[in-house]
N, C-alpha and C positions, 0 to 999 in steps of 0.2 A: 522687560520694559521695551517699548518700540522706540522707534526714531522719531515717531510724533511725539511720545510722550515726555521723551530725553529732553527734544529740542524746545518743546512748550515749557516745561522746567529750568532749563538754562536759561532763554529768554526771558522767562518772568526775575530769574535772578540777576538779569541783567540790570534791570532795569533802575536808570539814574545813570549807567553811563552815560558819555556821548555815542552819538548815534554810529559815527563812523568806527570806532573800537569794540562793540557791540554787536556793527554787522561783521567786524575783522573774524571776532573770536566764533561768533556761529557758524560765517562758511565754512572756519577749520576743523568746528566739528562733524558740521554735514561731510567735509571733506574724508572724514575720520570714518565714517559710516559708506560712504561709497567705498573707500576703499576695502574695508571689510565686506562687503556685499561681493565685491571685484574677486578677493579673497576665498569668496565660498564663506560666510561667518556668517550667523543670523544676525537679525536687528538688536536680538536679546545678547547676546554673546558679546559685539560690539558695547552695549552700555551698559554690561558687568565691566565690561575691561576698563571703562571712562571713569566708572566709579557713579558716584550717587551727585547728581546734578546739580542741586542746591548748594553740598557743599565744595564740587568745581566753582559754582557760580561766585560762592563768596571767598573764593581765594581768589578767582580772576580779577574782582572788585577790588579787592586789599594791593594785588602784583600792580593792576591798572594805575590804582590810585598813587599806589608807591612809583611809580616811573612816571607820571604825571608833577608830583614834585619834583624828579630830577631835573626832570625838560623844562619846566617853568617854574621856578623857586618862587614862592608866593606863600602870602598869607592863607588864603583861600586853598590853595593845594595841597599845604603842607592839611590843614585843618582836611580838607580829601582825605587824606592816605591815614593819618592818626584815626579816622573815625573807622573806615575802610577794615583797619588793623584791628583798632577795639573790638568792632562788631562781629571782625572773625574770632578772636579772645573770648568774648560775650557768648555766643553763640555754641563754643567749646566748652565751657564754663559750664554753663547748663546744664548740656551733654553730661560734661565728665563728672559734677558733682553727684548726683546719683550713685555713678559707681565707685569713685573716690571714699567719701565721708564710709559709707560701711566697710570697706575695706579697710581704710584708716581704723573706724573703732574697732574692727575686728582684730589689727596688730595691736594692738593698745592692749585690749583684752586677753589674747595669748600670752603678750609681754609680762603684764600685772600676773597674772595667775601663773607663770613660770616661777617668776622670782618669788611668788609666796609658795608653789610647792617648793621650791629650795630650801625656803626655810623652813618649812614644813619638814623636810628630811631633816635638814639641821638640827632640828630641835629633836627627835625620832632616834638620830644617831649621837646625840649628847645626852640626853635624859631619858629616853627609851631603856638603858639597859636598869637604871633606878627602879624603875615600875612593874620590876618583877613580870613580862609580856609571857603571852603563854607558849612563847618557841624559846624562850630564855634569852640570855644579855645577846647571842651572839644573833639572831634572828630580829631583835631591835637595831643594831650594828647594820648590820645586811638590810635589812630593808630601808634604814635612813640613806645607805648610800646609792641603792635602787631609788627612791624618792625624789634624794639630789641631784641623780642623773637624768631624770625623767623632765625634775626643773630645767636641768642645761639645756638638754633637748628642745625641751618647747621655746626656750631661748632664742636657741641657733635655727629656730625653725622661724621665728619671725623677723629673726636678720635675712634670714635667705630671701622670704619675702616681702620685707620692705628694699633690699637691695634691688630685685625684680622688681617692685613698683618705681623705684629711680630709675631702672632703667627702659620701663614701660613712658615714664615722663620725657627723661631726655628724647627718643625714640619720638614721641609727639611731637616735642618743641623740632626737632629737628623736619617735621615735615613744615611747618612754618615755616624756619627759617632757609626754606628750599624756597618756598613762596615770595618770601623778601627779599632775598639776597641778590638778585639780579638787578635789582633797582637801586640797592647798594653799593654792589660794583661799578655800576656806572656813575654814581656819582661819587665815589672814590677816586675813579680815572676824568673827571671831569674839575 
């Protein structure tokens, strides 16, 4: 991506600040890009490094808004920063549902089918040796508890990765609340 195209993106996501915060945040990325040029860095290299513009754009909007209520405690500000937030919420929401909900049903679906191979051994290594099997009792034996173990398994395999998606979530929420937290600060000390 060039530095036209970065800053035509960011400026369009600007848009609905005031003007003066608006041109604050674009010189500093022009500034961002000179300096990379100064550097030896292509224009591209620079706006891999910034990240994806639209959504700089709507955290700058959400930080903005949210320090706009600290400075001026108002009805109208406060209603700023709330929407500000949402729309970066909303916006993530979208995004992430796609990759969320299948990966959700897909632990669901290991989960369920775990515990029913367990019983599936369970039942294999309780009444498997009854049914006369053609390796005999102990070959029902042995394979119920291969069975049950196979359940655990897929068990322990969708704790592992619902643990990894909580910590894919926290990891998110936490780059938000890098977003927010400076407007918080200040009005904690205020």
């Amino acid at each position: 991506m060039t530095r036209a195209e970065f800053m035509s993106r960011l400026k369009r996501g600007l848009v609905g600040l005031p003007t003066t915060t608006a041109a604050e945040i674009t010189a500093d990325y022009d500034t961002h890009f000179e300096d990379g040029a100064a550097a030896g860095r292509t224009e591209a290299e620079v706006a891999a490094a910034l990240g994806d513009p639209d959504r700089l754009a709507r955290e700058l909007r959400a930080e903005a808004g949210a320090r706009r209520w600290n400075q001026e405690p108002g009805a109208s500000s406060a209603a700023g920063a709330i929407f500000a937030i949402i729309g970066l919420g909303a916006i993530d929401i979208l995004i992430l549902l796609p990759i969320v909900l299948p990966l959700f049903g897909s632990l669901v679906a290991v989960l369920v089918s775990g515990v029913a191979v367990f019983l599936a051994g369970g039942f294999t290594l309780v009444a498997g040796p009854f049914f006369d099997p053609p390796g005999g009792p102990l070959f029902a034996v042995l394979a119920g508890v291969g069975v049950m173990g196979l359940g655990i398994f897929m068990t322990a395999l969708c704790a592992v990765f619902v643990k990894w998606l909580i910590d894919a979530t926290v990891w998110y929420a936490r780059l938000h609340y890098r977003v927010i937290k400076p407007a918080l600060d200040q009005h904690v000390a205020a």
